[in-house]
C-alpha positions as CSV (number, residue, x, y, z in Angstrom):
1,X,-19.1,-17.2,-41.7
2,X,-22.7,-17.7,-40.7
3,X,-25.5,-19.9,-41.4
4,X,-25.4,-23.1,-43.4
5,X,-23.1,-26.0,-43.1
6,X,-20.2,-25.4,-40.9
7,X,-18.1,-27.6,-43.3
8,X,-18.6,-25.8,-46.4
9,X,-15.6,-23.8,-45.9
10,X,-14.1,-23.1,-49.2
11,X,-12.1,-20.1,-48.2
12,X,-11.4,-21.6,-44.7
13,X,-13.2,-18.8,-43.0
14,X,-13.2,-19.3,-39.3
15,X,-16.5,-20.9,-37.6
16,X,-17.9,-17.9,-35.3
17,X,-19.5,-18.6,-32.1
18,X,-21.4,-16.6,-29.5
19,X,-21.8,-16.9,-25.7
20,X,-23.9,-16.3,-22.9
21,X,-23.5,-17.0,-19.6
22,X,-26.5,-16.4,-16.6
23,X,-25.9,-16.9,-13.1
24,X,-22.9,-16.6,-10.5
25,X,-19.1,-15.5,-10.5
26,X,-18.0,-18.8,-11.1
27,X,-19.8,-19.3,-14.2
28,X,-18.7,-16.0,-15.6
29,X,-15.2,-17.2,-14.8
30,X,-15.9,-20.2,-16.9
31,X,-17.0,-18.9,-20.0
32,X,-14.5,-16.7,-20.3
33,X,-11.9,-19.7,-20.0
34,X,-14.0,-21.1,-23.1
35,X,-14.5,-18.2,-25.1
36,X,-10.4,-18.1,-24.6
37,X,-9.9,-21.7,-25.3
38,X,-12.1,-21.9,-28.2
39,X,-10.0,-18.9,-29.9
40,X,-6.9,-20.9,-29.6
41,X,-8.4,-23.7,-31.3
42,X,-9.4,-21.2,-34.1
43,X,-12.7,-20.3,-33.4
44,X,-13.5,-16.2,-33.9
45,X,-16.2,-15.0,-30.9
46,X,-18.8,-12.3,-31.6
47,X,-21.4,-10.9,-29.0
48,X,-24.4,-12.8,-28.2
49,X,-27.2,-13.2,-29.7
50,X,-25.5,-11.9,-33.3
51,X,-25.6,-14.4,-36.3
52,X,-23.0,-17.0,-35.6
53,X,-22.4,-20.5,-36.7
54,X,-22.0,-21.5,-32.9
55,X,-24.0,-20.6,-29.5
56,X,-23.0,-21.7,-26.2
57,X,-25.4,-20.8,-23.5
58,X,-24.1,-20.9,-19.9
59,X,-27.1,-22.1,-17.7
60,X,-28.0,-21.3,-14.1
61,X,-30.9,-23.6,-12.3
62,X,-30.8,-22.0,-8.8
63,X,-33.9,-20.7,-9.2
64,X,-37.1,-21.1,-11.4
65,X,-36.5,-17.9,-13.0
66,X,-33.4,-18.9,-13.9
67,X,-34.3,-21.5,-15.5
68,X,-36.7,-20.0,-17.3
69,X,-33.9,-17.1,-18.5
70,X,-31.9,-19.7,-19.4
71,X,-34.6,-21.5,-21.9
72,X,-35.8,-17.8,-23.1
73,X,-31.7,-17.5,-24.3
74,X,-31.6,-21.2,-26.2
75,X,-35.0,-20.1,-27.7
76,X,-32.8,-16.8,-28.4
77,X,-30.2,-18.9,-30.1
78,X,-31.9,-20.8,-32.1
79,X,-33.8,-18.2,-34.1
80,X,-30.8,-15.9,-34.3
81,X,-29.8,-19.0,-36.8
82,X,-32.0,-22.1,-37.0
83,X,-28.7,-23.8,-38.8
84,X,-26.8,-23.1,-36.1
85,X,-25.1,-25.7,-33.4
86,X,-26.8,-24.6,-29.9
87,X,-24.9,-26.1,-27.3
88,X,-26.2,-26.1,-23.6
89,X,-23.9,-25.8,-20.5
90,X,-24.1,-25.2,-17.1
91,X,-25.9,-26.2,-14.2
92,X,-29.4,-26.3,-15.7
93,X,-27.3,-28.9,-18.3
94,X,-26.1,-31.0,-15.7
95,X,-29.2,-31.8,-13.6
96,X,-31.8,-31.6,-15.8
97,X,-30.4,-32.9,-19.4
98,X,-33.6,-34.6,-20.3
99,X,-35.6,-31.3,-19.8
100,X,-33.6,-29.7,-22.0
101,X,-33.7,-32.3,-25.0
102,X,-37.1,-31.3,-25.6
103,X,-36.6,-28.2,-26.7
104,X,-36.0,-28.1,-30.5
105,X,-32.8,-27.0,-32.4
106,X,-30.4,-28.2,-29.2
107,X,-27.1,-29.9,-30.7
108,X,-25.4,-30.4,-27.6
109,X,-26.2,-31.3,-23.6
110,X,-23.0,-30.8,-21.9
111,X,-22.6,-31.0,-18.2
112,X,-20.7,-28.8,-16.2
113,X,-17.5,-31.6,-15.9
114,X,-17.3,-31.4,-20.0
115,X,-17.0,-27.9,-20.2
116,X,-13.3,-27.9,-20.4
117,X,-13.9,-30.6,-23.8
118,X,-15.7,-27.9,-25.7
119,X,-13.6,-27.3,-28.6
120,X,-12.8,-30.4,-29.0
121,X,-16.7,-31.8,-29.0
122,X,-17.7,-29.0,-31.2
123,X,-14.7,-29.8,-33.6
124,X,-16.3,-33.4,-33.6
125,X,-19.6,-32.3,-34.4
126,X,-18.2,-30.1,-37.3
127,X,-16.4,-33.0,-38.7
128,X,-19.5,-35.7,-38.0
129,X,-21.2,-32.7,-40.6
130,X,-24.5,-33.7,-39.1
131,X,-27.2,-31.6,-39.7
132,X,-29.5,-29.3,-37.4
133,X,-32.8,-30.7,-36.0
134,X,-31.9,-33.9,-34.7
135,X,-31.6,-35.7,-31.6
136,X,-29.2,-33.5,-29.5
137,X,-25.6,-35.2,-28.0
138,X,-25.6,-35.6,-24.5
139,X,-22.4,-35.3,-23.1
140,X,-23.4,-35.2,-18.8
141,X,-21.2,-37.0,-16.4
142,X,-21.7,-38.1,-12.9
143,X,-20.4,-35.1,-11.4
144,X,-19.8,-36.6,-8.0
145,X,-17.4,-38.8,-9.0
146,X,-15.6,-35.2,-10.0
147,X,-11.6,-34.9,-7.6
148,X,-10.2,-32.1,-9.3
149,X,-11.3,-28.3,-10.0
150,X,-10.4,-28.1,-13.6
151,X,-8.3,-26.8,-15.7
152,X,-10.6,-23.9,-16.9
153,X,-9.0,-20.4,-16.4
154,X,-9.2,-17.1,-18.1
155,X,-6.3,-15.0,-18.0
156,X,-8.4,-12.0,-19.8
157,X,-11.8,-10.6,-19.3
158,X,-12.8,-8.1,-21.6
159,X,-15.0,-5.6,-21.0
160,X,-13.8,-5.8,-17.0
161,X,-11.6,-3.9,-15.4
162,X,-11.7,-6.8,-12.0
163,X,-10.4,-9.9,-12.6
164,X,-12.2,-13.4,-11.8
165,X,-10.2,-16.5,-10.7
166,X,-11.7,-19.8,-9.8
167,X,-9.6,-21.1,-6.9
168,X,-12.7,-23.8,-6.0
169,X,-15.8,-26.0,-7.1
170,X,-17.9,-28.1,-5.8
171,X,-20.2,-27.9,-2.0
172,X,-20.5,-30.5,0.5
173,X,-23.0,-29.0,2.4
174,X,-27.3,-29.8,2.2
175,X,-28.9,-26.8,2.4
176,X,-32.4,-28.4,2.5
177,X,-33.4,-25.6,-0.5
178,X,-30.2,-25.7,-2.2
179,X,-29.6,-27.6,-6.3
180,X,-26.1,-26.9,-6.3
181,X,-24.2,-29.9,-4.8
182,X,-26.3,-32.0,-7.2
183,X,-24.9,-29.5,-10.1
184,X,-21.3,-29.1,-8.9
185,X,-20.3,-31.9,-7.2
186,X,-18.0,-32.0,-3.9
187,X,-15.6,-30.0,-2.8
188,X,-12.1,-29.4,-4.9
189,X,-10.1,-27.0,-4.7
190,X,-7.2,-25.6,-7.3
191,X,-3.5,-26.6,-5.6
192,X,-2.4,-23.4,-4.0
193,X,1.1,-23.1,-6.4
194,X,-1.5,-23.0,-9.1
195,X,-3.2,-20.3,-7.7
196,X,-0.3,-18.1,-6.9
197,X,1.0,-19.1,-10.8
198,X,-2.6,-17.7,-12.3
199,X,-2.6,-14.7,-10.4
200,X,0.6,-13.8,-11.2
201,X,-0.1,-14.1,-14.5
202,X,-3.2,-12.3,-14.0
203,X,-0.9,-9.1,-12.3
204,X,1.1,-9.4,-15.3
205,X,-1.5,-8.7,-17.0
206,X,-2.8,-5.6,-16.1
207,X,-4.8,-6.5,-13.6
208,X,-5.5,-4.3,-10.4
209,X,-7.9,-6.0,-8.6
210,X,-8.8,-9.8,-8.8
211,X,-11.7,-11.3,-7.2
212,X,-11.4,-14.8,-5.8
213,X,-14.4,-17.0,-6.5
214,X,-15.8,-20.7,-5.7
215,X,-19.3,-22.4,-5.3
216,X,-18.0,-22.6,-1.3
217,X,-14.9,-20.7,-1.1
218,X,-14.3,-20.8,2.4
219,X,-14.1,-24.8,2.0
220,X,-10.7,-24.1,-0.1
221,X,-8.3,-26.3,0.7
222,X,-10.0,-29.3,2.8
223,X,-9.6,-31.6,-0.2
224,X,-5.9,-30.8,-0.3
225,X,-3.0,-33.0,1.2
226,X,-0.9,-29.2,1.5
227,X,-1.2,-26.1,1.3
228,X,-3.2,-25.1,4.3
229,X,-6.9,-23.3,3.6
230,X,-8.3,-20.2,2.5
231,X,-6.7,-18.3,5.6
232,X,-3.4,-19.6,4.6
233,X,-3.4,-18.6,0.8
234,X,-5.0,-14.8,1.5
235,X,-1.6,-14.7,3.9
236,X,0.3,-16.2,1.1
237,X,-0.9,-13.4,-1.6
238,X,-0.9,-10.3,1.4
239,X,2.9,-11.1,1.8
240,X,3.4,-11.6,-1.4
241,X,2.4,-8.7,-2.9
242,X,0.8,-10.1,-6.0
243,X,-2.0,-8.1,-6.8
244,X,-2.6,-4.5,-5.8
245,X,-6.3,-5.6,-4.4
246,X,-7.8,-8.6,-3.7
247,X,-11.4,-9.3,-3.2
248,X,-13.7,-12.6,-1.7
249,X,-16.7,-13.2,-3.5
250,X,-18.9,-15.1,-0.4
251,X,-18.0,-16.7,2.3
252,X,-20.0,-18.5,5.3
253,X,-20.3,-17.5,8.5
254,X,-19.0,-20.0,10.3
255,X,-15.7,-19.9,7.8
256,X,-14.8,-16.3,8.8
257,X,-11.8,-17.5,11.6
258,X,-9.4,-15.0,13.7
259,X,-6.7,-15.3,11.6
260,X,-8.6,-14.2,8.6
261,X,-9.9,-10.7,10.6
262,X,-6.3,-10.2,12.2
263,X,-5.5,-10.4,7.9
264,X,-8.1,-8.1,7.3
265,X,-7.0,-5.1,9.9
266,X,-3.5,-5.3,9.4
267,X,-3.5,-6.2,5.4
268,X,-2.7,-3.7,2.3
269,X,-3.8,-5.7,-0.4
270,X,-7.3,-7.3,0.8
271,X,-10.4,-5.2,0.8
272,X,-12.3,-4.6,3.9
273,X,-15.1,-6.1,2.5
274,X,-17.3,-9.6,3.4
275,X,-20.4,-11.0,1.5
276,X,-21.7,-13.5,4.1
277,X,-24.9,-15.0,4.0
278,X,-27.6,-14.8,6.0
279,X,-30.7,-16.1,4.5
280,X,-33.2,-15.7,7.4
281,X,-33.0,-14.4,11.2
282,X,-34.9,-17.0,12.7
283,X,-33.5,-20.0,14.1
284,X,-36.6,-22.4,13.2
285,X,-36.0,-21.4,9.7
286,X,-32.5,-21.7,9.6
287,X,-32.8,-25.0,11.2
288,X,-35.5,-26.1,8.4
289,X,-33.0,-24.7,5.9
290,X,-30.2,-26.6,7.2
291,X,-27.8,-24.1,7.7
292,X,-24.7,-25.0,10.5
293,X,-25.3,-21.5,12.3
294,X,-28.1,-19.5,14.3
295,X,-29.1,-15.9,14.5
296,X,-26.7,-15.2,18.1
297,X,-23.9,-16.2,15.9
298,X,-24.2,-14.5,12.9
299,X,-25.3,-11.3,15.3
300,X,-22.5,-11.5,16.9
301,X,-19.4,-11.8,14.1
302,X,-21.2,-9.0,12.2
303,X,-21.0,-7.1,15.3
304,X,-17.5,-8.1,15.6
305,X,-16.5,-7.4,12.5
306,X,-18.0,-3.9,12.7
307,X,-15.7,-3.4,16.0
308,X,-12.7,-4.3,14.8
309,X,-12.5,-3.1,11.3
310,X,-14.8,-0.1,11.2
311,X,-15.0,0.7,7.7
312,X,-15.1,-2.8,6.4
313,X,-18.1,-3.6,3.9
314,X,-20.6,-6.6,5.3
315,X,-23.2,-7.7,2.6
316,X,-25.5,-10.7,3.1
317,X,-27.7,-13.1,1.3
318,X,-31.4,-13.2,2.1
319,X,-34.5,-15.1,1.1
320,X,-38.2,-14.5,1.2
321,X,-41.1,-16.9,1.9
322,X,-39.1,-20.2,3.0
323,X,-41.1,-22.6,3.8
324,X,-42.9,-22.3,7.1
325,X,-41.8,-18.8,7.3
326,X,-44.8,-17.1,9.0
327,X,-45.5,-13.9,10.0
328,X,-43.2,-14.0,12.9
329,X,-40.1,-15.4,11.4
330,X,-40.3,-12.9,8.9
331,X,-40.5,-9.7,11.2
332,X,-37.5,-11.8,13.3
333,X,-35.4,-11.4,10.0
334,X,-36.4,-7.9,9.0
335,X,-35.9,-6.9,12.8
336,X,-32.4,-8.7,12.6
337,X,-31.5,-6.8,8.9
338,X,-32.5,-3.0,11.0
339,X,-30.4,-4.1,13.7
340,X,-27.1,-4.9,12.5
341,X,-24.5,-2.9,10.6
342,X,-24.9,-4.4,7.0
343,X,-23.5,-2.5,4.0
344,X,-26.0,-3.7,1.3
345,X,-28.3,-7.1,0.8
346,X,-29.0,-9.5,-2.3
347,X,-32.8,-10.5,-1.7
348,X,-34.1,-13.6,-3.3
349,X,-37.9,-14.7,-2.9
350,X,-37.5,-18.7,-2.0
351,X,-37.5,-20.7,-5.3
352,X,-38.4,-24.7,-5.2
353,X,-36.5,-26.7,-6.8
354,X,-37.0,-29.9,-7.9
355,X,-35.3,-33.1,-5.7
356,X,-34.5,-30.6,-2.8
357,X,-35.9,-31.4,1.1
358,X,-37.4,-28.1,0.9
359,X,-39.5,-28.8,-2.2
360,X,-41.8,-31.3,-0.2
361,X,-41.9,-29.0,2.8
362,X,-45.3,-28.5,4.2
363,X,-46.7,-25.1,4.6
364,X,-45.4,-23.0,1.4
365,X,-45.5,-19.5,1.2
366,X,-47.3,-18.4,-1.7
367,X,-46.3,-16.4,-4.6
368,X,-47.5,-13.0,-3.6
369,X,-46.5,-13.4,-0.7
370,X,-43.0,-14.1,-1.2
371,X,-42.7,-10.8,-3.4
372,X,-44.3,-8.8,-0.8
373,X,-41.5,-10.2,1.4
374,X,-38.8,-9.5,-1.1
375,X,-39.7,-5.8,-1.3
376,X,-39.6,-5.1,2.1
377,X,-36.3,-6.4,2.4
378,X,-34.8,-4.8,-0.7
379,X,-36.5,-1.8,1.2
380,X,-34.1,-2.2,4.3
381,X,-31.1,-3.1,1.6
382,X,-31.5,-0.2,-0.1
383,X,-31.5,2.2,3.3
384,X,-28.4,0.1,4.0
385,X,-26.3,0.5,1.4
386,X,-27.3,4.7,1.3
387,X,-26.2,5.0,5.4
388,X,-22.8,2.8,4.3
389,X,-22.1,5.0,1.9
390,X,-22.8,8.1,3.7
391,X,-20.2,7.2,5.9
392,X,-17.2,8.1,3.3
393,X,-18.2,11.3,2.5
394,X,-15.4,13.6,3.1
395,X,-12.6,10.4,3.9
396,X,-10.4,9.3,1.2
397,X,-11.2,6.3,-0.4
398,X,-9.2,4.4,-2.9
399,X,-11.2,3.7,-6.5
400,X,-10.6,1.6,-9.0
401,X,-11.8,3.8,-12.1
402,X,-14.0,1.5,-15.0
403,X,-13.6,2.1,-18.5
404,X,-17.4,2.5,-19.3
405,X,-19.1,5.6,-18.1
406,X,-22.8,5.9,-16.2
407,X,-24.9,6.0,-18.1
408,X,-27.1,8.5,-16.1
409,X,-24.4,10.9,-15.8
410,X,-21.4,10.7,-18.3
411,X,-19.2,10.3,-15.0
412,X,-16.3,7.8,-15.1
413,X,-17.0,5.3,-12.8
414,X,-16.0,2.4,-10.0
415,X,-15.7,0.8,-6.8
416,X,-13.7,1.4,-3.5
417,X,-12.4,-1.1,-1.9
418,X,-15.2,-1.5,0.6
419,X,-17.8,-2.3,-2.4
420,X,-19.1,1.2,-2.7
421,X,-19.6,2.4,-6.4
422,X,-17.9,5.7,-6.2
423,X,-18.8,8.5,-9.2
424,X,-15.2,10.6,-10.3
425,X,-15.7,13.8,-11.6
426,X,-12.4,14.5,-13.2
427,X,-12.0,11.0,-14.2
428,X,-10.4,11.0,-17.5
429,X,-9.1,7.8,-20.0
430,X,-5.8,7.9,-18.2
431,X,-7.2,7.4,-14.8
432,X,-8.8,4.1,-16.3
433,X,-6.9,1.1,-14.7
434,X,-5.8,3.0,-12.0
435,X,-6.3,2.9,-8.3
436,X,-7.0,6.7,-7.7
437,X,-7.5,8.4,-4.3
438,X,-10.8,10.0,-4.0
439,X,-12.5,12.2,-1.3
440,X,-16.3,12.1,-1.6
441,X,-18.1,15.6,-1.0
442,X,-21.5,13.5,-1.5
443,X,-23.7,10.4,-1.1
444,X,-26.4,10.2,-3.9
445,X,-28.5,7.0,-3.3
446,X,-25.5,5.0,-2.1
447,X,-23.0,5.8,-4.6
448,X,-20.1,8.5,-3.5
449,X,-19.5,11.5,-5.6
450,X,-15.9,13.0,-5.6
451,X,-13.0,14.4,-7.6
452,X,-9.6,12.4,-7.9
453,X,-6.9,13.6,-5.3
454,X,-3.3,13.1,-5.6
455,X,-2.8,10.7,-8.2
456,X,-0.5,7.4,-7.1
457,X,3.0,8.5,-8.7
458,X,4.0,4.8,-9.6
459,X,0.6,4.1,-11.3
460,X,2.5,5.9,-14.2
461,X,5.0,3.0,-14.6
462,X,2.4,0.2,-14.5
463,X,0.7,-1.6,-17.2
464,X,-2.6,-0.7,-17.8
465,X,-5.6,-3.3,-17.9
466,X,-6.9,-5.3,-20.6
């Protein structure tokens, strides 16, 4: 059904709803625990933004733009169907509810604890039968009274051929630019039994790779009475077995310890690859920005890294225009980026957000300037992902092969373990799923080009992905 009253249901059809979701790993990993929820509650799920009963839009508020992608979507929503319940989520939801509320057609403001309560507060609202236009529901708890990580979990991802799985929530640290303990709460972390349980079930599935996620990932385990930390449950899953690859989403410098390299060189099952941020490579702005590290550091466990483990992938965060970034700081950071051996960057031009220490800083950068900033370093990212990938060509790299094709070439597709998108040309729908042995004969704009080798003789007798 679409349109009208959801409870005029005659012939009982099924209320359809459509997500969206903007922002990190995490949130991705969450909607696709309530897109799976909702359908055993009876709900039927089409893509978003097509003519559904039901919208859930997943919000992201670590940047400005983000928050204005996320109001563009609700605006989205609502005139896909003007009868239809919009329901808010996310981080956006959970700091700024009152925002939000003035924005017509909104039924429901729920915060980023409620999320696991979906289906039951949207059955609510089907039964209360009250009609479109009015005051929206605010369901937004006091997230730092939040102790446990919740029970949200996907054990499918469609239209992936990686797994997600939330083992964490929640930051403790005060980034002076940073929303997201205000939108996440402190730190919790998923009991490491439960974790071992959902990626088994996860294997079971199909799965190949699974990628391990969390607002602060490399705080896993603090909060816990046992179990040990994130060291202690990579070792757990290497011994294991579990999964044929494992992957970290981000992790902080100072969180990267020597048991977690010594895991690293001797491992089979976790890739060789580390996002760990950076953000700037000055020490004044790092100190503004309240980060627990300084540039010698960071310099020196990148360097480290690239000693010991050769071939492993190093990808860091960056941001443009911070506050009292001048001149200087800026060519100390872009200086720092040429120096070391980095495999790619993410670039973000400083955003201020509202209640943050940074957002009364004196001395802002301004818009332009930022953006001049930003190029330059995605620049330097870009000339640093092409020399990483250069380095493959003609070793054999293992590649997960994608069911979509690119797009510019009609080439089946995926990643190696070190993070390097990896072009197969004689890929065919049976190598889909599989971890396939490639040898690249060429680097085209940081992306390997290569034909499969010997194929992996067991990959026969495992199940394929969903």
């Amino acid at each position: 059904m679409s349109g009208g009253d959801l409870t005029d249901r005659s012939n009982e059809a099924k209320p359809v709803v459509a997500l969206a979701t903007l922002g990190c790993k995490v949130n991705q990993c969450e909607t696709a625990a309530i897109a799976e929820a909702l359908r055993e509650a009876g709900f039927s799920m089409i893509p978003f933004p097509g003519r559904a009963d039901i919208y859930i839009i997943n919000t992201c508020t670590v940047t400005a733009r983000t928050d204005f992608q996320s109001r563009q979507l609700i605006r989205r929503a609502c005139r896909a169907n003007p009868e239809a319940v919009v329901v808010v989520t996310g981080c956006y939801a959970q700091c700024r509810p009152d925002e939000l509320r003035r924005i017509p057609g909104i039924r429901l403001i729920a915060g980023n604890g409620e999320k696991e309560r979906l289906p039951e507060i949207l059955q609510e609202i089907i039964r209360e039968k009250r009609p479109a236009g009015k005051e929206p529901s605010v369901e937004v708890g006091d997230i730092r009274e939040c102790r446990e990580a919740g029970r949200l979990w996907a054990g499918s991802f469609p239209d992936h051929t990686r797994a997600f799985l939330k083992i964490q929530d929640g930051c403790d640290a005060a980034c002076s630019y940073c929303t997201v303990p205000r939108a996440r709460g402190p730190v919790r972390s998923v009991p490491l039994p439960e974790v071992l349980h959902r990626l088994q079930q996860l294997a079971e599935a199909g799965y190949r790779e699974v990628v391990l996620t969390g607002i602060h990932l490399g705080a896993y385990g603090r909060d816990l009475h046992e179990g040990g930390d994130l060291t202690d449950l990579l070792m757990r899953i290497e011994d294991g077995g579990i999964v044929e690859r494992l992957r970290l989403s981000s992790i902080e410098p100072g969180e990267i310890t020597d048991r977690m390299l010594a895991l690293l060189r001797r491992g089979k099952h976790l890739c060789r690859h580390l996002h760990i941020p950076l953000q700037s490579g000055d020490d004044g702005i790092l100190r503004a920005m309240n980060r627990t590290y300084g540039v010698d550091f960071y310099r020196a466990l990148v360097e480290r890294i690239a000693g010991e483990i050769p071939d492993c992938a190093v990808g860091a965060d960056v941001m443009a225009g911070f506050p009292g970034e001048d001149g200087r700081a800026f060519a100390n950071t872009a200086r720092l980026i040429e120096d070391l051996p980095l495999a790619y960057l993410h670039v973000f031009p400083y955003s201020r957000r509202p209640g943050t220490p940074a957002a009364d800083f004196q001395e802002q950068v301004g818009d332009g300037e930022k953006k001049t900033r930003a190029a330059v370093l995605r620049d330097l990212g870009g000339q640093k992902r092409r020399d990483f990938a250069a380095r493959f060509v003609g070793k054999e790299v293992t590649v997960l092969l994608e069911e979509r094709k690119d797009r510019e070439t009609g080439l089946r597709k995926g990643f190696s373990g070190e993070y390097v998108p990896v072009l197969v040309t004689n890929g065919e729908k049976k190598h889909v799923n599989r971890l396939v042995p490639v040898v690249p004969v060429e680097s085209r704009e940081g992306r390997l080009v290569g034909a499969i080798g010997t194929p992996d003789p067991e990959a026969a007798d495992r199940p394929s992905g969903a």
